[in-house]
C-alpha positions in Angstrom: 73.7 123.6 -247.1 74.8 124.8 -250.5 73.6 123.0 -253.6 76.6 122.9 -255.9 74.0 122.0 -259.7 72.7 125.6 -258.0 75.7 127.0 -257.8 76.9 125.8 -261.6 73.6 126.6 -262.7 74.2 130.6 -260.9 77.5 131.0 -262.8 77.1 129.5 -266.2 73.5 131.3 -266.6 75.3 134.0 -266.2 77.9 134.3 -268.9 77.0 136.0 -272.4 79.0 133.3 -273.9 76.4 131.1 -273.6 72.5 130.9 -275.1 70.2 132.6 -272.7 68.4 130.0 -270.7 70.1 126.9 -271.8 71.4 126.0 -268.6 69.3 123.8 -266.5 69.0 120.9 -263.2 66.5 119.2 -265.1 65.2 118.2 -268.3 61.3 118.6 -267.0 59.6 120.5 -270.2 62.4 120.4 -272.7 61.8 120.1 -276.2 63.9 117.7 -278.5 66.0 119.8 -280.3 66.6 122.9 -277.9 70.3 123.8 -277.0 70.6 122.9 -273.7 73.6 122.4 -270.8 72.2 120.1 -268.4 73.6 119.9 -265.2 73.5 116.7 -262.7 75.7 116.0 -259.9 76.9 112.4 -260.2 78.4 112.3 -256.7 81.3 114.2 -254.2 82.1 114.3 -250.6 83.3 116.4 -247.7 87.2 117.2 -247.6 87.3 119.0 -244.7 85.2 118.5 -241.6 82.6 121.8 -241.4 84.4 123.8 -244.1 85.3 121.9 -247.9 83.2 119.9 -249.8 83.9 118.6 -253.1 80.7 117.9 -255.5 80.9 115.9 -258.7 79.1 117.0 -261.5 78.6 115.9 -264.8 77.4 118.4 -267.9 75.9 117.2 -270.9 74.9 119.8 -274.1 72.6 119.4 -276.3 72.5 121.1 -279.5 70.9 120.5 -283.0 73.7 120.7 -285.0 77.0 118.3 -284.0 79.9 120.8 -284.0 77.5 123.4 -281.8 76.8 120.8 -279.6 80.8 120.0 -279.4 81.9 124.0 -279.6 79.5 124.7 -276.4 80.7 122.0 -274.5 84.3 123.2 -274.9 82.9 126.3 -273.9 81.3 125.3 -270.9 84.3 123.2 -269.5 86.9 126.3 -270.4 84.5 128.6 -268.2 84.7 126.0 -265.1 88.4 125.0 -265.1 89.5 128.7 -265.9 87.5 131.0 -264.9 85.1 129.5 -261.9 87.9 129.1 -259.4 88.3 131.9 -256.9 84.7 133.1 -257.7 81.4 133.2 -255.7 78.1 131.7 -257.0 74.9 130.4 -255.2 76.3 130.7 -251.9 79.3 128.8 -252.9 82.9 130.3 -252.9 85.1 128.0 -255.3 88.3 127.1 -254.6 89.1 124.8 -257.4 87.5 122.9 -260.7 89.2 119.5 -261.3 88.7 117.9 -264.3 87.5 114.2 -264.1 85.9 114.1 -267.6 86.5 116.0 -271.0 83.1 116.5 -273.2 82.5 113.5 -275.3 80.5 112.4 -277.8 77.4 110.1 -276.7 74.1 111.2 -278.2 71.1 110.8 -276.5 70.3 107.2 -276.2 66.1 108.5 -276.5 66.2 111.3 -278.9 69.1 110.2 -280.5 70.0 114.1 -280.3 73.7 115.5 -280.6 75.1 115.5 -277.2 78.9 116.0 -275.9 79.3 115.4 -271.5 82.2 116.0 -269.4 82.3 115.5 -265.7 84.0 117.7 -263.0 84.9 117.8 -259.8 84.0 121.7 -257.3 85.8 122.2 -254.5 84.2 124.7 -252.6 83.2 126.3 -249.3 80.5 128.8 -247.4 80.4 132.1 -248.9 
C-alpha cells in the first residue's frame, strides 16, 4: 500500500526550490506564521484493478507575506505537473499529475494567515 501525501511529501521535501522543512501531512505543532505546504489527500480511486491508482490531493501554503505565499504555491504546482511525472517517490512510480485545482487565494479561516491551495489528481503505480 503506497501512501500518495507520503509520496508528495518524499518529492517536494526534496527540491532546493523550496524552504527546508516546510512541507508536511499535518499541521500538529505548527506555529502561525511559519511557511508551510500542507499536504492532505481529499479523495482518489483505483483505475486499474491491482496496478493504477489515482489519489487526490489538495496543497495549501502558508506564508507570512501574500505574494510568498502566492509565488510558492506556483512553485509547488509547476514541480507536480512538470516535473513529478515519470519519477519515483515513496514507493510510488508516477505516471501522470492532472490538474483539478489551480492555487487560490482563501486565507485561513483560524489564523486568518495568507494561504493559496490547489488540488491535484497522481496517477501512479508500485515501484
Amino acid at each position: 500500500m503506497i501512501d500518495p501525501v507520503n509520496s508528495l511529501w518524499e518529492y517536494l521535501s526534496s527540491l532546493p526550490s523550496l524552504p527546508k522543512g516546510c512541507v508536511t501531512g499535518d499541521l500538529v505543532g505548527r506555529e502561525a506564521g511559519e511557511t508551510t505546504v500542507y499536504l492532505n489527500e481529499s479523495g482518489g480511486h483505483r483505475l486499474v484493478r491491482n496496478r493504477m491508482d489515482r489519489a487526490d490531493v489538495e496543497y495549501d501554503v502558508y506564508a507570512e507575506d501574500r505574494a510568498e505565499a502566492k509565488r510558492l504555491a506556483l512553485l509547488v504546482r509547476q514541480h507536480l505537473l512538470e516535473e513529478l511525472p515519470g519519477q519515483e517517490a515513496g514507493g510510488a512510480l508516477v505516471l501522470d499529475v492532472a490538474e483539478i485545482d489551480r492555487p487560490r487565494y482563501y486565507p485561513d479561516s483560524v489564523s486568518r494567515e495568507h494561504m493559496y491551495g490547489g488540488e491535484v489528481s497522481l496517477f501512479y503505480i508500485a515501484a
